[in-house]
C-alpha positions as CSV (number, residue, x, y, z in Angstrom):
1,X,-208.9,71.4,32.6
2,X,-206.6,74.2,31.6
3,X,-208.6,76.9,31.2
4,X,-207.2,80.6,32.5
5,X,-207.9,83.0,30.1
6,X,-211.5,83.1,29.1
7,X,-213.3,85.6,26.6
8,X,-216.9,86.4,26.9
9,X,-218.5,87.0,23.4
10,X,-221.6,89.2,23.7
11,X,-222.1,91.6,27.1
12,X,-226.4,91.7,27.1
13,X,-228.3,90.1,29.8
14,X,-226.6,86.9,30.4
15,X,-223.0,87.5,28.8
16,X,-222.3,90.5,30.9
17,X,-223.1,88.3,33.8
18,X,-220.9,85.4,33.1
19,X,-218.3,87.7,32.5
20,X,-218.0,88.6,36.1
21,X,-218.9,85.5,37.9
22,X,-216.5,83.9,35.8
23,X,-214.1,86.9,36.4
24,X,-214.8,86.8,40.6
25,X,-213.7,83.0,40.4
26,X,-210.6,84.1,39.5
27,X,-210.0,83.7,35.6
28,X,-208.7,86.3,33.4
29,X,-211.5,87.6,31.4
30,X,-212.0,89.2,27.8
31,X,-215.4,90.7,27.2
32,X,-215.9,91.3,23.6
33,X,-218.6,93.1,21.8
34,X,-219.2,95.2,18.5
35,X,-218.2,98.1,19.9
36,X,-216.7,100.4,22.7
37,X,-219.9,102.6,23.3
38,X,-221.6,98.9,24.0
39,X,-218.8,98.1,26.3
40,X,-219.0,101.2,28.4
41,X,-222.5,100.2,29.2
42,X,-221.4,96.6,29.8
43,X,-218.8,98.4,32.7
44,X,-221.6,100.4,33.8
45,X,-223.6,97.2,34.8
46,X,-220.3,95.8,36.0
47,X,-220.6,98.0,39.3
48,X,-224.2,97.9,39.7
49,X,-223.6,93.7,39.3
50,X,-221.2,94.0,42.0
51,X,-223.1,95.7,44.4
52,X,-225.3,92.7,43.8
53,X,-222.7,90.1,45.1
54,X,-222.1,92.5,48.2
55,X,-225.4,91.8,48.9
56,X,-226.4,88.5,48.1
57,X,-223.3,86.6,48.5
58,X,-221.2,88.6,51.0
59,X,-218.5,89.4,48.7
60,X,-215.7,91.5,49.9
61,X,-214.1,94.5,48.3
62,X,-211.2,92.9,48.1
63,X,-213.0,89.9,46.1
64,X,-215.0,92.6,44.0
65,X,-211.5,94.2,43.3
66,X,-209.4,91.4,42.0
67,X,-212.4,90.4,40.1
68,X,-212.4,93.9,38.6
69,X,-208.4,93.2,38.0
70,X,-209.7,89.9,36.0
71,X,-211.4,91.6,33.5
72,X,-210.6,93.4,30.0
73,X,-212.2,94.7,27.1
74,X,-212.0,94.9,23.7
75,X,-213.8,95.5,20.7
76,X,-211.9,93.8,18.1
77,X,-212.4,90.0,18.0
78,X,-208.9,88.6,17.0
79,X,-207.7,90.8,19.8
80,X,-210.1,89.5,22.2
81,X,-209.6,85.7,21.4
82,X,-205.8,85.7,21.3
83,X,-204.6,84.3,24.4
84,X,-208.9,82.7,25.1
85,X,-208.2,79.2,26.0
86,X,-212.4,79.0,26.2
87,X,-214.6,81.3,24.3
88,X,-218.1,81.5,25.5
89,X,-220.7,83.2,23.0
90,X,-223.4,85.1,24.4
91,X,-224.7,86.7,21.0
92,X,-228.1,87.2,20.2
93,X,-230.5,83.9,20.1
94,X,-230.4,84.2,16.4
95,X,-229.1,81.7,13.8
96,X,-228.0,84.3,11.5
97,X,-225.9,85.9,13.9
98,X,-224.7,83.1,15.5
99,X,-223.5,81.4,12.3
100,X,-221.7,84.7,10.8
101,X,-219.6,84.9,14.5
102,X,-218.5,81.5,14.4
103,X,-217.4,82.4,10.5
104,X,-215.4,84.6,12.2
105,X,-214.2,83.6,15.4
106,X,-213.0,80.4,13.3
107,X,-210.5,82.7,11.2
108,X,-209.0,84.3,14.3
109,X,-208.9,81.7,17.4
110,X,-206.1,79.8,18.5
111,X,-206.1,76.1,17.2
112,X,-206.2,74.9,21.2
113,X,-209.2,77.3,22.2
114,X,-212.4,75.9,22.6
115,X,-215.8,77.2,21.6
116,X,-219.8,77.4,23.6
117,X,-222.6,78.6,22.9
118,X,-225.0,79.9,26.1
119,X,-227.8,79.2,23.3
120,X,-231.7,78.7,25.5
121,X,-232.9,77.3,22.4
122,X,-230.9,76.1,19.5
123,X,-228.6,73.7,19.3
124,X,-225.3,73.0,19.3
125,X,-225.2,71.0,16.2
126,X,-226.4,73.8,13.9
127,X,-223.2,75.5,14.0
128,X,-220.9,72.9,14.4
129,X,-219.2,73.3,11.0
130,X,-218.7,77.3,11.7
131,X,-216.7,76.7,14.3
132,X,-213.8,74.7,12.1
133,X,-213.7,72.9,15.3
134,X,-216.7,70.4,15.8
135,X,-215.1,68.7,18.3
136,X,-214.2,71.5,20.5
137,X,-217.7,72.7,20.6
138,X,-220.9,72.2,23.1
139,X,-223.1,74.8,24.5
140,X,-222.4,75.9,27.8
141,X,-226.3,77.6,28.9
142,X,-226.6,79.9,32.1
143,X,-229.8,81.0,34.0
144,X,-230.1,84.7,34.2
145,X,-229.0,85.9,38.1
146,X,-226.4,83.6,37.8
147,X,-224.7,84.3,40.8
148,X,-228.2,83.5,42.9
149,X,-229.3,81.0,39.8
150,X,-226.0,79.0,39.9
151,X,-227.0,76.2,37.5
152,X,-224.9,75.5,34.3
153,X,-226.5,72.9,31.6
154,X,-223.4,71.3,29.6
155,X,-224.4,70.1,26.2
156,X,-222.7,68.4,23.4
157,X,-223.3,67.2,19.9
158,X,-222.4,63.9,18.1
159,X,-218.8,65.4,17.3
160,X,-217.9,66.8,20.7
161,X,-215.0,65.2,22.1
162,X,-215.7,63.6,25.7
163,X,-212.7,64.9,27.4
164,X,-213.7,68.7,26.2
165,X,-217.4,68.0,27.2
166,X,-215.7,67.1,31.1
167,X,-213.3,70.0,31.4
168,X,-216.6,72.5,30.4
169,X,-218.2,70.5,33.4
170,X,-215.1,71.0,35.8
171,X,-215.1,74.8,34.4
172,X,-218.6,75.2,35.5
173,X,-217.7,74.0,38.5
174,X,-214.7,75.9,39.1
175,X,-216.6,79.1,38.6
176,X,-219.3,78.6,41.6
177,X,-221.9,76.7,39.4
178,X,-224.0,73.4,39.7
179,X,-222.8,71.6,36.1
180,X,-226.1,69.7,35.0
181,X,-224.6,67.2,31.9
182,X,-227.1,66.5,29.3
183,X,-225.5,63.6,27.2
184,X,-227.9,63.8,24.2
185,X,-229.2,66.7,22.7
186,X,-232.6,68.6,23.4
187,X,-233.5,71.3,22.4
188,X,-234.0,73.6,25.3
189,X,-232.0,71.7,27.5
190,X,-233.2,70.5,30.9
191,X,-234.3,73.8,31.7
192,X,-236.5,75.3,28.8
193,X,-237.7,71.9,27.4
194,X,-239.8,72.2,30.9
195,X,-239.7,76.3,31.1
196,X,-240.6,77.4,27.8
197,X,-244.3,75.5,27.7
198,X,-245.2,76.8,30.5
199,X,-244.0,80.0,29.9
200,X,-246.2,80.0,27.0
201,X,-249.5,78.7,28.6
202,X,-249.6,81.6,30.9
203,X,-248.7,83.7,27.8
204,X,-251.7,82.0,25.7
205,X,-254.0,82.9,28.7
206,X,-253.0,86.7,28.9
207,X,-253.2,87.2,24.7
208,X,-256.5,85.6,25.2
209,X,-257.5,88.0,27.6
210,X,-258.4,85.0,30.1
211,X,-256.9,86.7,32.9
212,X,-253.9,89.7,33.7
213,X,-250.8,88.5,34.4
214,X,-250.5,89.6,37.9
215,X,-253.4,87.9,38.8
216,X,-252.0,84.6,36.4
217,X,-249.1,85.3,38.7
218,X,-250.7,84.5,41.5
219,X,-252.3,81.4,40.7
220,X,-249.5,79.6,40.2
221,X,-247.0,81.3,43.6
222,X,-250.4,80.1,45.7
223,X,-250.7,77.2,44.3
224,X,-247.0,76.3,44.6
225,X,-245.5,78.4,47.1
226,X,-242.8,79.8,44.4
227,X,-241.5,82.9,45.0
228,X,-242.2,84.2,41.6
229,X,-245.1,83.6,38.9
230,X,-244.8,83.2,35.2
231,X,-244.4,86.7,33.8
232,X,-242.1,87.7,36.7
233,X,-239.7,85.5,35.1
234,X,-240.7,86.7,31.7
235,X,-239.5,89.8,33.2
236,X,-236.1,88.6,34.4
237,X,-235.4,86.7,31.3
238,X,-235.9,89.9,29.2
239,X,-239.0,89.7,26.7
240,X,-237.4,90.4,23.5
241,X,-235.4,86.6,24.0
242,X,-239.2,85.5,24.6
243,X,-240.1,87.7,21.5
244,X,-237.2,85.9,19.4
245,X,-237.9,82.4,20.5
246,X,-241.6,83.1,19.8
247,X,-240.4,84.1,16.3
248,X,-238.2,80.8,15.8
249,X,-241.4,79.0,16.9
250,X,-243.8,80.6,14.7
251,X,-243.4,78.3,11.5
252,X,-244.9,75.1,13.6
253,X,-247.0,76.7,16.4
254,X,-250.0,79.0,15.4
255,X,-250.2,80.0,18.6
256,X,-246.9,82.4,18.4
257,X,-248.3,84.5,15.6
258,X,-250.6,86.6,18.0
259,X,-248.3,86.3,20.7
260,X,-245.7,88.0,19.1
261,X,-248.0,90.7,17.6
262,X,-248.8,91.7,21.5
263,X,-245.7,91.7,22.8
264,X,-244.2,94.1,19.7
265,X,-246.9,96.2,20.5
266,X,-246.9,96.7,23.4
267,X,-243.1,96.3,24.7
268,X,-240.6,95.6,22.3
269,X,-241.7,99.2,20.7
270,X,-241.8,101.1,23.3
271,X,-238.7,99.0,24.3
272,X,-240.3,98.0,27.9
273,X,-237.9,94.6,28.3
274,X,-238.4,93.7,31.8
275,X,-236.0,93.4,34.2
276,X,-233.3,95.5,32.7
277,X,-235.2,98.3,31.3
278,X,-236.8,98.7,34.3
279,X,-240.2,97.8,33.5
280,X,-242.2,95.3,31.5
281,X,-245.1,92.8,33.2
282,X,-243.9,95.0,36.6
283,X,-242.1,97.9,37.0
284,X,-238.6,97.4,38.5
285,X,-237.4,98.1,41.2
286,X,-239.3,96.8,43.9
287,X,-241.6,95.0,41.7
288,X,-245.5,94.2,42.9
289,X,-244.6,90.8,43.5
290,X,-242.2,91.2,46.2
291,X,-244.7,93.1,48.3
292,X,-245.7,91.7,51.7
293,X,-249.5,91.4,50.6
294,X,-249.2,90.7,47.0
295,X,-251.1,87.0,47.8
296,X,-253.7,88.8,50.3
């Protein structure tokens, strides 16, 4: 694995993430996005992420400098990519989008760099032939709180070459994460093949008007002793990637058509996206679920 010089394609919920984790382990990092007023916000969560590892992982200042050191920006994508030995793509979970940055990321790459997509959903295989390098492309997914969620699912498609699908495993590794190989593809991965349906069920009984979500919530962390209910992790996955994947979905489920009318009404317009806006099932911080007697 010769990876050093990684850029970070895409700085919303997850991208901005990988960014630094991948920055704290010690690579040299370009985050790239469509423009500079986007990336000032990206720096903004920067400090507010770090504050995060002080925390939760005991990092130093020291650390939390050099990682700062690690990372650059830039808003022009040949400029970003130049020297990117890996390019991880965090765009939005759109095929449209996805396929036009692949168009051009292709032009403007190094021959040697190689390409992943942190798709949830799609797969690799639908943008293989973008990428003018099949077989230097897989998806590389992340769970949101990476740095406490520190699971990396390693996917490729029938063109990948083996000995790029190990050095994305031994990259995964080498920034702090748990590389999970899946050797044929699913859609979803390991993680949403088993997430998104129940994700969806508790959905289906809240559009129904079965039950609220906080009391849906409950249900299950009873039940299962788990820390956190369905729409809690709504919340922390952001509700407009449930809103998109509900809108990839509509064509062969019925179900997502009502689904997606409720959650346009009543967050993605008045732009309530959970966890990063602050408020959407709960209000953030110190959501109703952490309290002490939120099961009593």
């Amino acid at each position: 694995m010769n990876f050093k010089n990684v850029t970070v394609a895409g700085s919303g919920v997850l991208g901005y993430q990988i960014a630094f984790q991948t920055a704290f382990h010690g690579f040299k990092v370009s985050v790239y996005d469509i423009n500079d007023d986007v990336l000032a916000k990206a720096k903004a969560k920067f400090f507010e992420l770090s504050e995060c590892y002080k925390r939760d992982l005991n990092a130093t200042q020291e650390q939390l400098d050099n990682t700062f050191n690690n990372l650059s920006y830039q808003s022009n994508l040949a400029e970003a990519v130049k020297d990117a030995d890996l390019v991880i793509e965090a765009v939005p979970e759109d095929p449209n989008i996805k396929r036009n940055f692949y168009e051009q990321l292709s032009q403007v790459a190094p021959e040697r760099t190689v390409f992943a997509t942190n798709t949830s959903t799609l797969m690799p295989s639908q943008f293989a032939e973008f990428t003018g390098r099949p077989e230097k492309f897989l998806a590389l997914h992340f769970a949101n709180m990476i740095w406490i969620n520190n699971m990396a699912e390693i996917m490729g498609h029938s063109s990948t070459d083996s000995k790029v699908f190990e050095d994305v495993v031994e990259f995964a590794q080498a920034i702090g994460m748990l590389p999970l190989p899946i050797y044929k593809e699913q859609p979803g991965h390991l993680l949403n093949s088993m997430l998104v349906p129940f994700l969806i069920s508790a959905l289906d009984l809240w559009v129904k008007e079965v039950s609220q979500p906080e009391t849906i919530d409950k249900a299950w962390m009873k039940s299962f002793g788990s820390p956190k209910g369905p729409f809690a992790i709504l919340d922390i996955i952001g509700i407009n990637t449930v809103y998109n994947v509900a809108k990839l979905n509509v064509d062969t489920n019925p179900l997502m058509v009502p689904l997606m009318q409720k959650l346009e009404a009543e967050f993605i317009t008045p732009g309530h996206l959970g966890m990063p806006t602050g408020k959407g099932f709960y209000n953030y911080p110190n959501p109703a679920y952490e309290a002490a007697d939120f099961l009593k």
